[in-house]
C-alpha positions in Angstrom: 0.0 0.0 0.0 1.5 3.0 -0.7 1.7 5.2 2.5 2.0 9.0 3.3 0.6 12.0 4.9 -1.9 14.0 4.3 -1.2 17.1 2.2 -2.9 20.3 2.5 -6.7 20.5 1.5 -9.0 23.6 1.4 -11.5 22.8 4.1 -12.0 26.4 4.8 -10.6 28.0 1.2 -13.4 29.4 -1.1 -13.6 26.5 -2.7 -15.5 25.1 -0.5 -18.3 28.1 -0.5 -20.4 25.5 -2.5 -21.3 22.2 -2.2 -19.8 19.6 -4.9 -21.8 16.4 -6.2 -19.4 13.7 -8.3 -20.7 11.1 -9.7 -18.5 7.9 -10.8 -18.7 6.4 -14.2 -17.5 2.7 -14.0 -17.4 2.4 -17.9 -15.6 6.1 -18.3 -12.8 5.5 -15.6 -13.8 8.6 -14.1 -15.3 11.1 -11.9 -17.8 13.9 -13.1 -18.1 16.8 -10.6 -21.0 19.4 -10.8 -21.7 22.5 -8.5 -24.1 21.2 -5.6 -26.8 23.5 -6.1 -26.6 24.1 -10.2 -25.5 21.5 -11.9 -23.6 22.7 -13.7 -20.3 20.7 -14.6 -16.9 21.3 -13.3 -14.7 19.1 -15.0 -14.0 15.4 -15.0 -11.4 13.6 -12.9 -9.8 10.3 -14.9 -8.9 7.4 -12.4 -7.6 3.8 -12.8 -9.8 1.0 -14.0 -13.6 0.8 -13.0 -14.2 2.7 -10.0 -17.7 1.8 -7.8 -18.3 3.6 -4.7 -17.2 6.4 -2.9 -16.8 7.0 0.7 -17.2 10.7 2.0 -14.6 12.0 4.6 -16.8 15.9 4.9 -14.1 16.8 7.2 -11.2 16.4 5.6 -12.3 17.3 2.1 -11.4 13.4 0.5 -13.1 11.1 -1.3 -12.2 7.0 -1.2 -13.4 5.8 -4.3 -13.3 2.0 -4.6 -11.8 0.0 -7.9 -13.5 -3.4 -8.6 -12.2 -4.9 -11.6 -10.3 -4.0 -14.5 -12.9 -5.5 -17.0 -16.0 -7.5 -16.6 -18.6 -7.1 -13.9 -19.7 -9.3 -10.5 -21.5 -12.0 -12.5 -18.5 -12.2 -15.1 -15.6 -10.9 -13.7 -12.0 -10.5 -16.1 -9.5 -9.2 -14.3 -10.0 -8.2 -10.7 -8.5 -4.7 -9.1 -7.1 -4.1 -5.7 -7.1 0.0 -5.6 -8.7 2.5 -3.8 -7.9 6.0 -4.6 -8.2 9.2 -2.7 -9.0 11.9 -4.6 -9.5 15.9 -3.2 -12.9 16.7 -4.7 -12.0 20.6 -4.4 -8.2 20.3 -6.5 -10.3 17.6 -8.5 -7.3 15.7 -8.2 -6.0 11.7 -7.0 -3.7 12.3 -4.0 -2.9 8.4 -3.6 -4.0 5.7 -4.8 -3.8 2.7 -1.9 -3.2 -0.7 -2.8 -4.6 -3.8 -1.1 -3.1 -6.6 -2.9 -2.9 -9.4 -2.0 -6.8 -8.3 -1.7 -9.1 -8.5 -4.7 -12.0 -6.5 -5.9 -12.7 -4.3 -3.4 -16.4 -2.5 -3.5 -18.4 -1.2 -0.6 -17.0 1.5 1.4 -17.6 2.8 5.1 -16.0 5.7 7.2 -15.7 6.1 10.8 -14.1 9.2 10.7 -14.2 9.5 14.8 -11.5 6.5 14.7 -9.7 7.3 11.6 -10.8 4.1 10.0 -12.2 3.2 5.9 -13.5 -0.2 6.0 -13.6 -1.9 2.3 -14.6 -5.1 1.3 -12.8 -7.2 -1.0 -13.9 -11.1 -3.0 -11.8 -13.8 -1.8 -9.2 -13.6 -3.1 -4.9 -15.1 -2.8 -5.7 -12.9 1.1 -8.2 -15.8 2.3 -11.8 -15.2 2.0 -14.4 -12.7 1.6 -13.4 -10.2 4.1 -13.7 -6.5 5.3 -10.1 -4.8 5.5 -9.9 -2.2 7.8 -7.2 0.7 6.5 -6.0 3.8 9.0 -7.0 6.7 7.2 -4.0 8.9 8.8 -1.4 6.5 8.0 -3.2 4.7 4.9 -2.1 1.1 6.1 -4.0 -1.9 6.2 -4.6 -2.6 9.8 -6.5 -6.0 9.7 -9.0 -8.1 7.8 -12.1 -9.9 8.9 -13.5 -12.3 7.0 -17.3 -12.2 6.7 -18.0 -16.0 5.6 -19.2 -15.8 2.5 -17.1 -15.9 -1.4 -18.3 -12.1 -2.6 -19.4 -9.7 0.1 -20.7 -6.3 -1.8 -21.6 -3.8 0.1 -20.8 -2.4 3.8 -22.4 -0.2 6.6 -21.4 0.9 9.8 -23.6 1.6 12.8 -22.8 5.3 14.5 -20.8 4.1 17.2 -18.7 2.1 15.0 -18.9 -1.0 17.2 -20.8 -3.2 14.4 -20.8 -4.0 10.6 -23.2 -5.4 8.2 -22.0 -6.9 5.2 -24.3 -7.4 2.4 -23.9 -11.0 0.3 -25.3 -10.8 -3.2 -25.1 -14.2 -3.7 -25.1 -15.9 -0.8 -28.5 -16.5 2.2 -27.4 -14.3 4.9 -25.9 -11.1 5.7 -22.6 -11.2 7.7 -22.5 -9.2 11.2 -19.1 -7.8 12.2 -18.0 -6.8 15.4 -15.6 -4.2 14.6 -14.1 -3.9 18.6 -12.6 -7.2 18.3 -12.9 -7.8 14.8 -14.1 -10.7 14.2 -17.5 -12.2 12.1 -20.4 -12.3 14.9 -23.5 -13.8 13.0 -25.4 -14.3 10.2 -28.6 -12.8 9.3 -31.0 -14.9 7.4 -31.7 -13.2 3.6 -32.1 -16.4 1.7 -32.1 -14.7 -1.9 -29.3 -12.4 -1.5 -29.0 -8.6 -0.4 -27.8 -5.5 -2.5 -26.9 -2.2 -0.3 -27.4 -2.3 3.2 -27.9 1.1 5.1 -28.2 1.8 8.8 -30.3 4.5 10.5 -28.7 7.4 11.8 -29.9 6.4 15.6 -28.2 3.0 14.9 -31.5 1.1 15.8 -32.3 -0.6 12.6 -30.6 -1.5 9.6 -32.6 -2.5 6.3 -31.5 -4.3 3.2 -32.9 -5.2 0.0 -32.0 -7.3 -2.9 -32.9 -8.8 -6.8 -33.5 -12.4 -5.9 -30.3 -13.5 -8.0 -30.8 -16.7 -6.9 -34.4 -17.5 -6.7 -35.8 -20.9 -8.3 -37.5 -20.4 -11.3 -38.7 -24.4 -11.7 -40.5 -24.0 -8.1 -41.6 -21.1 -6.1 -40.6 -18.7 -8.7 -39.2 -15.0 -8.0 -40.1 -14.1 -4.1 -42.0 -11.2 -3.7 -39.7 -7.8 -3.2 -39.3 -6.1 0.3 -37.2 -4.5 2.4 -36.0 -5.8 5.0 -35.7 -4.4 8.3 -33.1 -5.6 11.2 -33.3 -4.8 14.7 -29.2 -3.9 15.4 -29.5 -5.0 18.9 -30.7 -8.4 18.5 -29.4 -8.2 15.1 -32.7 -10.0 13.9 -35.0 -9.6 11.3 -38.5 -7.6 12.5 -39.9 -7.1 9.4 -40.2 -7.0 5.5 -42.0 -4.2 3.9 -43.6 -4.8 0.7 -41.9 -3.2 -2.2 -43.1 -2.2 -6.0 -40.6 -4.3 -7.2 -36.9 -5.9 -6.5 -34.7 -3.4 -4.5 -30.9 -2.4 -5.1 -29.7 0.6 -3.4 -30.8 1.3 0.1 -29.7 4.4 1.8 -31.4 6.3 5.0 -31.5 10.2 4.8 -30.3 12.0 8.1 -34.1 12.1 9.5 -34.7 8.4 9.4 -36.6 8.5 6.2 -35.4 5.1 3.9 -34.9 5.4 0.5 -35.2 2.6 -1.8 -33.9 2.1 -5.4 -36.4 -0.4 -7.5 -34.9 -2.3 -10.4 -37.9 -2.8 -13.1 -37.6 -5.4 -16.0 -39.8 -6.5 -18.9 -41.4 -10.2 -19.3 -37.7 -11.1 -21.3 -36.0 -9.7 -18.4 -34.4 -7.1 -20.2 -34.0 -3.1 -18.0 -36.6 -0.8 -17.6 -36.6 2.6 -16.3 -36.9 2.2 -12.4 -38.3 4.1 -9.7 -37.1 5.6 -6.3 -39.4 4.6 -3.5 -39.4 6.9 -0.2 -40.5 5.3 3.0 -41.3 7.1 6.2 -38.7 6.8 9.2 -40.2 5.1 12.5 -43.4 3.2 10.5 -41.8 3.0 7.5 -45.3 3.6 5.6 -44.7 4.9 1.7 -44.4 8.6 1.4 -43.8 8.9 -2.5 -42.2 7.5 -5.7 -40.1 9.0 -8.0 -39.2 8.5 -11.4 -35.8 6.7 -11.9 -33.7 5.3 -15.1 -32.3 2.3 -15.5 -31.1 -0.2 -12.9 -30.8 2.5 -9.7 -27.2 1.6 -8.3 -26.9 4.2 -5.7 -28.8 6.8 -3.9 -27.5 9.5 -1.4 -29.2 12.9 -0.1 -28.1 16.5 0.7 -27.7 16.9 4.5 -30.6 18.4 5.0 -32.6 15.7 3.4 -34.4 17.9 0.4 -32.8 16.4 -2.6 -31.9 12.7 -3.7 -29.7 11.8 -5.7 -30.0 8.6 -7.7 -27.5 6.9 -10.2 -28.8 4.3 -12.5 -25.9 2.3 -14.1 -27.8 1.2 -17.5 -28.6 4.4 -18.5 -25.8 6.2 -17.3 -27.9 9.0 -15.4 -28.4 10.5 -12.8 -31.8 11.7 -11.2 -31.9 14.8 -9.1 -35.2 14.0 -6.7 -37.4 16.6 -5.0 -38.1 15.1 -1.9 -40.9 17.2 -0.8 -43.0 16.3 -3.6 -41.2 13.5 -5.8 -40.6 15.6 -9.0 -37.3 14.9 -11.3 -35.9 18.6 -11.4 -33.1 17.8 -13.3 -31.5 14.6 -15.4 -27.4 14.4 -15.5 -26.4 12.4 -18.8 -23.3 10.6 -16.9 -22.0 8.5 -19.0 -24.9 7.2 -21.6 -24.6 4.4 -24.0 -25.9 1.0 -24.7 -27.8 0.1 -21.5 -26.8 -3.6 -21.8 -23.1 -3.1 -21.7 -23.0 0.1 -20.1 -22.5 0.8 -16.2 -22.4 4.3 -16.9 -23.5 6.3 -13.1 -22.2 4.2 -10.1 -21.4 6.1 -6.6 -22.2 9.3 -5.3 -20.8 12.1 -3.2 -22.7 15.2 -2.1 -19.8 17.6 -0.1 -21.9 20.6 1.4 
């Protein structure tokens, strides 16, 4: 991994008078950054192979953005990557670029900026198996690994107090529980047809996760009906599953408890259709609204204050701007558009206000 301090970043410079939204593109090799509040577009940042997701350090002005592979994608994977580079969203610029081989493919991303700690997980791999590695963000070492018990963990969220973890398994029955003071892998929580993002409310009580049935039985039961499921992070069981319009992807909880859901919509031949955004009350989690989406919603993030979504959708290379007071589109960014079925055009998302 290559090591170093932190140079100099313009946390209280006029460049930071406006907030900053960049958006990855995994078939461009790059990040597009737009003014928070116009749109309008600021230049474009080229990085190494297929980035994913980005983790937001607000305080320190850096982004972690996470390289998968070099070619292919989950289901068919070429060449795996073992990057993930930190990049100053202000300079639009890579300041290092940390390597975690032996790990491969890492993907989903958490902070715990209180501790100075990126979590990341990786496939297995030459390292062992399907892990979490733990990096110090000061030093940008690899402190440890813990392996979650499963071949491909995906995605990764923290709870506030950074105790626990919850790593999603897209094709594998369970999610993986972490405990992150000693860690080690602590459970398993039942989700026998595979879970996409997981997201954790900001008063750490429940976590909820979703996911596209990758592995359901067509000869038998047939595709299970979609819904969100909701975990209780102090029994770390399952108290519900709320019904959903169709198979969810992206989860992510807006900084008033309010869950936002990204549905993945196919025809009869299984081929993309535009998707939707579905916005669920915090506490009851009854529906609030729906929003138009494009195709296959990836990621979904919100401005502090909670008024505005953004959603990426990685077939059509977009990325929706949401109204959350009323669930209008106000404004469609062409990412990276091209042919839907090879295309994964809008991946991660960062909102710096």
């Amino acid at each position: 991994m290559n090591g170093g301090e932190r140079g100099e970043h313009p946390v209280n410079g006029g460049e930071r008078e406006r907030p900053i939204l960049a958006v990855v593109t995994s078939t461009g090799e790059a990040l597009r950054f737009f003014d928070g509040l116009t749109y309008d577009p600021l230049g474009d940042l080229p990085v190494t192979a297929q980035p994913h997701e980005i983790a937001v350090d607000q305080d320190a002005g850096l982004l972690y953005v996470s390289h998968t592979y070099r070619s292919g994608v989950y289901t068919a994977p070429g060449v795996k990557a073992h990057e993930i580079s930190v990049v100053d969203p202000y300079r639009r610029e890579v300041v290092d670029v940390l390597s975690l081989a032996p790990e491969e493919a890492p993907h989903g991303l958490a902070l715990d900026p209180a501790r100075g700690l990126l979590y990341a997980t990786v496939e297995a791999g030459p390292a062992g198996g399907g892990a979490v590695v733990v990096v110090d963000t000061t030093t940008r070492e690899q402190l440890d690994r813990i392996e979650v018990g499963a071949r491909g963990p995906h995605w990764f969220a923290i709870t506030p107090d950074g105790r626990k973890g919850y790593a999603t398994n897209k094709a594998d029955p369970f999610i993986s529980v972490l405990d992150l003071t000693e860690r080690a892998l602590a459970g398993r929580i039942p989700a026998p047809y595979g879970t996409e993002e997981v997201a954790v409310s900001p008063d750490g009580r429940h976590a909820y996760a979703s996911g596209m049935a990758l592995h359901h039985d067509d000869k038998g039961a047939g595709r299970p009906a979609p819904t969100l499921i909701v975990i209780d992070t102090a029994t770390d069981r399952v108290i519900g599953h709320e019904p959903l319009d169709a198979p969810g992807c992206p989860v992510h909880v807006a900084a008033d408890g309010r869950v936002l859901v990204g549905l993945v919509r196919s025809d009869a031949e299984g081929r993309s259709r535009d998707g939707q955004l579905a916005v669920l009350s915090a506490g009851r989690r009854t529906p609030l609204l729906t929003a138009p989406a494009g195709q296959v919603p990836i990621t979904i993030r919100t401005t502090p204050d909670g008024d505005r979504a953004f959603v990426a959708n990685l077939r059509s290379g977009t990325l929706h701007v949401v109204d959350l007071a009323t669930g209008t589109v106000s404004t469609v960014l062409d990412i990276d558009p091209g042919d839907p079925d090879t295309t994964q055009g809008a991946h991660g998302i960062a909102y710096l206000s």
